[in-house]
BAFI-3210 file (N, C-alpha, C; in Angstrom, 3 decimals, decimal comma, padded with zeros to 6 digits):
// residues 124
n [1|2|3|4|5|6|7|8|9|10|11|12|13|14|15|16|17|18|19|20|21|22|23|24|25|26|27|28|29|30|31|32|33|34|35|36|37|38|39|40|41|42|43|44|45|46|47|48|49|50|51|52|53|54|55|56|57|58|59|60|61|62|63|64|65|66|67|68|69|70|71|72|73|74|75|76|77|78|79|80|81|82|83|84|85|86|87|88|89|90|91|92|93|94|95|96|97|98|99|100|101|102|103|104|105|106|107|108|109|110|111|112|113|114|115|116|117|118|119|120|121|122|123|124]
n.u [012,418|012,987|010,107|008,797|007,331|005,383|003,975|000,603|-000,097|-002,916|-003,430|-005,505|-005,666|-007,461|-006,394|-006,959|-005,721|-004,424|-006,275|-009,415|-012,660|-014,006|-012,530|-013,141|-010,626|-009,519|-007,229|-005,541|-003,843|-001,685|-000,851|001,265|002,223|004,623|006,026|007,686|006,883|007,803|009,991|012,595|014,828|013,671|013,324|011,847|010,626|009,191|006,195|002,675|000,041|-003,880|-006,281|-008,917|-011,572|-014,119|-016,542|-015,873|-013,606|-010,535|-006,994|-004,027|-000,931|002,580|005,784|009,556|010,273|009,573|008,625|010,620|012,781|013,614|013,468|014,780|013,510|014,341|013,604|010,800|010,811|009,772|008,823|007,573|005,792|004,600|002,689|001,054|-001,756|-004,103|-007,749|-010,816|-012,908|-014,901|-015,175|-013,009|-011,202|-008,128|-006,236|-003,427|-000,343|002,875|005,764|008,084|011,622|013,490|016,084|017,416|017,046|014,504|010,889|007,958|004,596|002,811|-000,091|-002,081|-004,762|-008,123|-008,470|-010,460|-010,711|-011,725|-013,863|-014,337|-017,384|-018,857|-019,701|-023,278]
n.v [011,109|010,203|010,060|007,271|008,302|007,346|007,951|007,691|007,956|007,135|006,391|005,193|003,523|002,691|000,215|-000,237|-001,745|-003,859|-005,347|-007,381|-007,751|-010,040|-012,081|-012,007|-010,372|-007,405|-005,133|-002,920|000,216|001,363|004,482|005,000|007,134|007,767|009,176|010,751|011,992|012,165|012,402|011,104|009,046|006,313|003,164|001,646|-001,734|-004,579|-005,225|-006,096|-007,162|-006,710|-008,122|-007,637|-009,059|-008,267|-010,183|-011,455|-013,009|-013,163|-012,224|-012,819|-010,660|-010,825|-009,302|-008,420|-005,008|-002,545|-002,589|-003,648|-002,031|-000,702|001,451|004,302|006,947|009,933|012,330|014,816|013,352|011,834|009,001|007,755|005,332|003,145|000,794|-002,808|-004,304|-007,493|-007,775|-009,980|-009,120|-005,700|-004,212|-003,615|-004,050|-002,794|-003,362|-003,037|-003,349|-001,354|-002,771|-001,256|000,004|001,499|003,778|002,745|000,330|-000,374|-001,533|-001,179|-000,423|000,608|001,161|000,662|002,281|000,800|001,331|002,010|000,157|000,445|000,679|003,606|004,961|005,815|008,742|010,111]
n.w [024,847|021,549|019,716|016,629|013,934|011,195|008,499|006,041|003,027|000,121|-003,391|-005,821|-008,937|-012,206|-014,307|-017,987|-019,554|-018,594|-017,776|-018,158|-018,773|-019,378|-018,639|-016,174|-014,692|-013,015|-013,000|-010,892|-010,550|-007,494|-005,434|-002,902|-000,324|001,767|004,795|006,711|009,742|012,103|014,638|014,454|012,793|010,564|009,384|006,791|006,308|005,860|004,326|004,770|003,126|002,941|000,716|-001,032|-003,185|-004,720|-004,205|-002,095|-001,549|-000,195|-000,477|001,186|001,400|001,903|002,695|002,305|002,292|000,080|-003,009|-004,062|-002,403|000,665|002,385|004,066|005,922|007,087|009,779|008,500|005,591|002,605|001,156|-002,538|-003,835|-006,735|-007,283|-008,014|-008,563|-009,312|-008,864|-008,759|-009,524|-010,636|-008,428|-004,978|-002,474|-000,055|002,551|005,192|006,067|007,026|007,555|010,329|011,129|014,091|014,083|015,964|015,910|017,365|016,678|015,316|013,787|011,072|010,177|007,345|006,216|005,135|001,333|-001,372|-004,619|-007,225|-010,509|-011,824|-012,189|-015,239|-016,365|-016,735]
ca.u [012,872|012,168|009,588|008,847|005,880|004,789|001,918|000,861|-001,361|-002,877|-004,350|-005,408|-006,024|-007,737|-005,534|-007,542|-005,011|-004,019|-007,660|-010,096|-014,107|-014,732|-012,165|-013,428|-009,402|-009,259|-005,639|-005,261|-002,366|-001,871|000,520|001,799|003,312|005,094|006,064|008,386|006,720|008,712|011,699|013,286|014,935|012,532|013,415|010,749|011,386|008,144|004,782|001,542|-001,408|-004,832|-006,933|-010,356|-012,461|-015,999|-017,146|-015,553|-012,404|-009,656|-005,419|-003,388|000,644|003,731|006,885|010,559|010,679|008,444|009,065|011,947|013,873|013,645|013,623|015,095|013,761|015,159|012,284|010,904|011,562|009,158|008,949|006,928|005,895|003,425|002,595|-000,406|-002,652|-005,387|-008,804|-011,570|-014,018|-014,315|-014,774|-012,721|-010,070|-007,018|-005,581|-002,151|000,638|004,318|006,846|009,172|012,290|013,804|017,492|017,506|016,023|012,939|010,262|007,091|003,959|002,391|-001,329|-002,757|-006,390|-008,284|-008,763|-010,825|-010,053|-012,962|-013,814|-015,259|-018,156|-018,938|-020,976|-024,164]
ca.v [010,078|010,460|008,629|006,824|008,420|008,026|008,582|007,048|008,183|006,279|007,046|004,435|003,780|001,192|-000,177|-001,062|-002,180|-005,029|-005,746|-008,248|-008,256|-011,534|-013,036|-011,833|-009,953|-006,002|-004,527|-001,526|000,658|002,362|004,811|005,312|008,096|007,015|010,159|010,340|013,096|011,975|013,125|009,945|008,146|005,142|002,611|000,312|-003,610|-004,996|-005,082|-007,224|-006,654|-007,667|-007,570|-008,362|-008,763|-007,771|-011,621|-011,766|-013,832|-012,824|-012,803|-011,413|-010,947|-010,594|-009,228|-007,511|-004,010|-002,261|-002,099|-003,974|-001,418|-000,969|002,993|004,655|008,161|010,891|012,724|015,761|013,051|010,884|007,847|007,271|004,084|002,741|-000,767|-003,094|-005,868|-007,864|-009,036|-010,695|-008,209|-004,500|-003,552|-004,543|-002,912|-003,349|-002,269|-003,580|-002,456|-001,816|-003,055|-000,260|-000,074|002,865|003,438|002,217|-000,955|-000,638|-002,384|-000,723|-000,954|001,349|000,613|001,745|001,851|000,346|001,785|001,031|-000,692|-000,018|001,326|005,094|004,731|006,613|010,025|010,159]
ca.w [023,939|020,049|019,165|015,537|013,483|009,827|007,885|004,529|001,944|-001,291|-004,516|-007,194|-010,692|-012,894|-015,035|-018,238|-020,775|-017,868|-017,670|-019,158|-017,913|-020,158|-018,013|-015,046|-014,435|-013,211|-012,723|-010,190|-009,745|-006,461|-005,313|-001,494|-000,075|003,276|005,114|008,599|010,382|013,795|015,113|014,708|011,329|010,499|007,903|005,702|006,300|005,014|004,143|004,843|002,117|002,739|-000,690|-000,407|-004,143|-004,453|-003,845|-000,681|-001,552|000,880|-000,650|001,795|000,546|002,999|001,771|002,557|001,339|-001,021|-004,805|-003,928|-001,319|002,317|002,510|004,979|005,729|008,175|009,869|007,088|003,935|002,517|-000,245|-002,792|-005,063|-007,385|-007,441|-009,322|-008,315|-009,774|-008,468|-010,244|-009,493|-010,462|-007,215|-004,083|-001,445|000,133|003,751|005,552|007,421|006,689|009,654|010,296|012,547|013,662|013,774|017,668|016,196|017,894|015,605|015,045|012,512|010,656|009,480|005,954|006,371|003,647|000,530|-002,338|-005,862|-008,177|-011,807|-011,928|-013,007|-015,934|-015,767|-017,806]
c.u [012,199|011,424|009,321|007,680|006,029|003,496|001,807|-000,390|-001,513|-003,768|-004,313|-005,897|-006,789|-007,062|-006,254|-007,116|-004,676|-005,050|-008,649|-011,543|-014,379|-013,941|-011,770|-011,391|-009,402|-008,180|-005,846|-004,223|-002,572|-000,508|000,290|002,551|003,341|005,721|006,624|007,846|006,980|009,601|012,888|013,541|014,348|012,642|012,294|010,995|010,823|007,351|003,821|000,343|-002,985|-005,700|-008,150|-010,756|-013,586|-016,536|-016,760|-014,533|-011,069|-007,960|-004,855|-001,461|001,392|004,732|008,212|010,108|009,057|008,949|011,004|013,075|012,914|013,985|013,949|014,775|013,510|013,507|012,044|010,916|010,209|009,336|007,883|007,135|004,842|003,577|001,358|-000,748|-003,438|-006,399|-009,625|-012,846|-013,714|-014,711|-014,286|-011,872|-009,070|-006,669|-004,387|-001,581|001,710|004,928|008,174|010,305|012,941|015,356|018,414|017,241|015,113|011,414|008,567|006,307|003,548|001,125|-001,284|-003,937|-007,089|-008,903|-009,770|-010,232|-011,614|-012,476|-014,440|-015,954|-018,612|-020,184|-022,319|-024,681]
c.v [010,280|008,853|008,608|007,553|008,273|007,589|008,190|007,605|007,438|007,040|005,716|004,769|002,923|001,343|-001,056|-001,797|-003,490|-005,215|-006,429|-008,561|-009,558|-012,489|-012,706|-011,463|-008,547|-005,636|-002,941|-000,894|001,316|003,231|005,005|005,787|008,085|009,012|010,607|012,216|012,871|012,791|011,847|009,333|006,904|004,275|001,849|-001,332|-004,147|-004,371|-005,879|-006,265|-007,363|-007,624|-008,582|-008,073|-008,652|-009,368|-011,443|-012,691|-012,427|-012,961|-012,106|-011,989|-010,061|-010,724|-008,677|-006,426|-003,921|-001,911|-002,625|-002,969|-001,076|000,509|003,484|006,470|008,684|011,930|014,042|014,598|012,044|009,806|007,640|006,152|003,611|001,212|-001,281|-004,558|-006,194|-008,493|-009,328|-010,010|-006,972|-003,633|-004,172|-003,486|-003,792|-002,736|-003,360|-002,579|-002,467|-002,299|-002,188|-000,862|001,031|002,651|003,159|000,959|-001,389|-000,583|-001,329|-001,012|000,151|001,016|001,678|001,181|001,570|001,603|001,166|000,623|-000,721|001,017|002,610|004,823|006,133|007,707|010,201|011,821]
c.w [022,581|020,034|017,054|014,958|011,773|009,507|006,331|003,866|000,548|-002,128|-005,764|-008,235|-011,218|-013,605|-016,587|-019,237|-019,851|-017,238|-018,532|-018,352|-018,383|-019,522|-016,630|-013,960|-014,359|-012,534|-011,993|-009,825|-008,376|-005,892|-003,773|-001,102|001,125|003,664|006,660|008,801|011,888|013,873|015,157|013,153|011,100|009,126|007,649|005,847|005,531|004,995|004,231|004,117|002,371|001,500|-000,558|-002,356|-003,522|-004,175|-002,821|-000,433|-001,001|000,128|000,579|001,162|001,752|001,998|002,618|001,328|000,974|-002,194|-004,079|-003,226|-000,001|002,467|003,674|005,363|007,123|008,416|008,286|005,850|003,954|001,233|-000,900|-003,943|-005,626|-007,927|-008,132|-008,314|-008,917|-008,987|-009,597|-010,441|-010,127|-009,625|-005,984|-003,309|-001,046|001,503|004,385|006,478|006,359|008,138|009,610|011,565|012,560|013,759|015,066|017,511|016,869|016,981|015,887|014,022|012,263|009,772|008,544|006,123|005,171|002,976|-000,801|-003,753|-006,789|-008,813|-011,902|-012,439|-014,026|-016,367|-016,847|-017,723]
res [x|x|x|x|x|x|x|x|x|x|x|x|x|x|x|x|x|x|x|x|x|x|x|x|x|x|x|x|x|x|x|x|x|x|x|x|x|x|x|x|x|x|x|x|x|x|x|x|x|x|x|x|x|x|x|x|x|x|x|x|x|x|x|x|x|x|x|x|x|x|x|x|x|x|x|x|x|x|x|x|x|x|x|x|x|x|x|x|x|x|x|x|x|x|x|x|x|x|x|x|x|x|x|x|x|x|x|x|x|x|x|x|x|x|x|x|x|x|x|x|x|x|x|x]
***
């Protein structure tokens, strides 16, 4: 029986033009590259975000889709997208799931393990 597999990778950014330290606001882009290495076609439904700041304040965000579509990819194909958040720190992370289904409609998740969300610090 085929089963469902993908695989996600991230990479962020700071964002410092949609950033303000005096009002305690840092903007991160991140990109995610979803990736069907199954044997099975596997579409995108949602997403659950957990986002942790450096204090220890908790958002988490539930959605349909990502970047507004619901991707559908055939094993071999993958998707990518770049999205933004703010915490109030400049350092913090983020980890979630998407909720996949495959094209049997059998529901599956797919964890993204956390990542972080901070400023490079700058090299002396």
């Amino acid at each position: 029986m085929p089963s469902p597999e993908l695989s996600c990778s991230v990479s962020t950014r700071f964002l410092p033009d949609q950033s303000s330290a005096s009002e305690d606001v840092y903007a991160f882009a991140y990109t995610i590259t979803i990736r069907n290495t199954g044997d099975t076609a596997a579409q995108v439904i949602g997403r659950h975000w957990v986002i942790t700041h450096g204090s220890g304040q908790v958002e988490e965000v539930r959605g349909l889709g990502v970047v507004g579509q619901q991707p559908l990819l055939k094993p071999g194909e993958q998707f990518e997208y770049t999205s933004w958040t703010r915490i109030t720190t400049p350092r913090g992370s983020m980890r979630g799931e998407l909720y996949c289904m495959t094209d049997e409609a059998e529901a599956f998740e797919v964890p993204i393990e956390a990542f972080a969300l901070a400023i490079a610090q700058a090299l002396h």
